[in-house]
N, C-alpha and C positions, 0 to 999 in steps of 0.2 A: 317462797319464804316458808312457805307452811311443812319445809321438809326439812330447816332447817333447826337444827338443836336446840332448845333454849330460848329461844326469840319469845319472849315476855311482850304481851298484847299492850298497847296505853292508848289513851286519847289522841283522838286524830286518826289512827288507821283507818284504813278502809276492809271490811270483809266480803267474802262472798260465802252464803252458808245454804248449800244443796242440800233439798231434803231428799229423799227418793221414798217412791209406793209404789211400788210393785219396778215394772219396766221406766215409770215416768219419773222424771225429777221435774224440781220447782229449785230454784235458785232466788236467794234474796242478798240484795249485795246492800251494806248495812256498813254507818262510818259510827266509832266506840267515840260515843259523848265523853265530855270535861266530864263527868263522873264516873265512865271505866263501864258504864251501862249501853246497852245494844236496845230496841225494842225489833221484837220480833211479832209476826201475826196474833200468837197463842201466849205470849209474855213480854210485857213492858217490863222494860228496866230490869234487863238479864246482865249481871254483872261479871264480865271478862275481863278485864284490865286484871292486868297481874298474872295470866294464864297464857300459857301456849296454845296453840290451833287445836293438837290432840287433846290437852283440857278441857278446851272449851267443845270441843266436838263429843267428846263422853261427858262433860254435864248435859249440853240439849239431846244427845239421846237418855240420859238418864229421866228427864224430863218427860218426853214424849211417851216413853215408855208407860207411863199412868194412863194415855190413852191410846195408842196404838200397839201393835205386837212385833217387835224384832222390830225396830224404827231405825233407817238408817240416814244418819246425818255427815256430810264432808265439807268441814270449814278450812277455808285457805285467806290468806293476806293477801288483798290485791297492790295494797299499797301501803309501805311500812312508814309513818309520818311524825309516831310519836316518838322516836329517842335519834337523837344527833349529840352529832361531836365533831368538831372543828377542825381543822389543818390547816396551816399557814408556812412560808418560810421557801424554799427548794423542791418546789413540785410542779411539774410539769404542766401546760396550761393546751392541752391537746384541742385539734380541730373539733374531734368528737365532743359532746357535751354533756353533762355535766365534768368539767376537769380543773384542775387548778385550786389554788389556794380558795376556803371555803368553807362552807359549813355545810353539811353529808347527813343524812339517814341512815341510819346501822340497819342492817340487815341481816338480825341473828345475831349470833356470836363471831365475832369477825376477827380476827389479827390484826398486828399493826400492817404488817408486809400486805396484806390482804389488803385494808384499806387505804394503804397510800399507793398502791396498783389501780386498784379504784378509782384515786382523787387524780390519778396521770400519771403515778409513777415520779420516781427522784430527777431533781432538774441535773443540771449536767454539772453543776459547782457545786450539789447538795455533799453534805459531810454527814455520811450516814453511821458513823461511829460514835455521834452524839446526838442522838434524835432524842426530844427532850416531850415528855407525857404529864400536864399538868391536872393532877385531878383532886376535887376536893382541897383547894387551895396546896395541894404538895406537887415538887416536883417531882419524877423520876428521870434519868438519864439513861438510853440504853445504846447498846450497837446493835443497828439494825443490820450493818455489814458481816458480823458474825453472824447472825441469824439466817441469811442467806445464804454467805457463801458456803460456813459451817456446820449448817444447820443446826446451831444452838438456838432450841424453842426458848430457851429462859427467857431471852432479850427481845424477844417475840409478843408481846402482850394484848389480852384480849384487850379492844376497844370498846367502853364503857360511856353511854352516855352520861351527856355534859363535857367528857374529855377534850383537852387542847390539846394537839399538837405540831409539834414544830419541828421544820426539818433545819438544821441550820446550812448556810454554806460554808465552804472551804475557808471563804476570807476572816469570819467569822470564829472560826474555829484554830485559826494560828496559832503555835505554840511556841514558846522560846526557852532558850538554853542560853548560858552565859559560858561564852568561849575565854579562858583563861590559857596562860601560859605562854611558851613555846610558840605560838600560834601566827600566821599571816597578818590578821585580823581580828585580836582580840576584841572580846563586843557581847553585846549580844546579838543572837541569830534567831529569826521568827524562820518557822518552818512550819508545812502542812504535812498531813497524812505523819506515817509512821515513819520515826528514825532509827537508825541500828550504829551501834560505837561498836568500834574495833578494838 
């Protein structure tokens, strides 16, 4: 995690923070209290929440620096605990585990494609043309199936903790037309996926 972009530290992580002296390192593996504070040997209540690994790795060497000379410090996330976002709906509920409908750990800056890969991937009736993103009480609708097949990143959306998401199914997602005229069967007709008129 610690290499990845963006990944903002919060309560509940777990760290690990190498120091090195010369040839030798000391490792101290340290979990970011309810208040965003670490206690380390030489500093209680070192406040990281809100910072990246490289943040927080050039504040404790900035630190050390008062008493040591060229101090080298390497902080990494053993375990990303504090921001989730949800997924429910047409996702796959794999052997491997953690899969399926659920509530997930972000890990960085992640994708939507990204994290519903993650949660098992689309169930086999999922209607990935209306994947629905509720955050901050709003909806958004996107097509996740433009995004992939197309590679339009628009519809693509970072996932942000507290986010819901939902994959719907096909049955779910039926649309109708009202057959007029001329016709066998005039009616209406529910239909899935895409339709084309002649």
């Amino acid at each position: 995690i610690d290499d990845v972009s963006g990944y903002k530290i919060g309560a509940g992580d777990e760290l690990s923070m190498t120091f090195w002296q010369g040839g030798k390192s000391e490792e101290h593996k340290v979990s970011v209290q309810v208040d965003g504070t670490v206690s380390l040997p030489y500093q209680e209540a070192l406040k990281v929440s809100g910072l990246t690994p490289r943040e927080v790795d050039k504040k404790v060497t900035t630190l050390l620096s008062r008493y040591e000379r060229r101090p080298r410090v390497d902080v990494q996330v053993l375990k990303a605990k504090s921001k989730t976002a949800n997924i429910f709906g047409e996702v796959k509920n794999l052997t491997r585990q953690p899969t399926g409908p659920g509530r997930y750990y972000l890990k960085g800056k992640e994708n939507l494609v990204d994290f519903l890969s993650r949660a098992g991937g689309p169930g086999k009736d999922a209607d990935l043309t209306k994947v629905q993103i509720i955050r901050d009480g709003k909806t958004v609708v996107l097509n996740l199936e433009r995004a992939i097949k197309q590679g339009d990143w628009v519809e693509n959306a970072i996932v942000d903790h507290g986010d819901t998401i939902f994959i719907p199914s096909l049955a779910q997602s039926k649309r109708r037309v009202y057959v007029l005229g001329e016709v066998g069967k005039p009616g209406i007709v529910e239909f899935v996926g895409d339709i084309k008129f002649l």
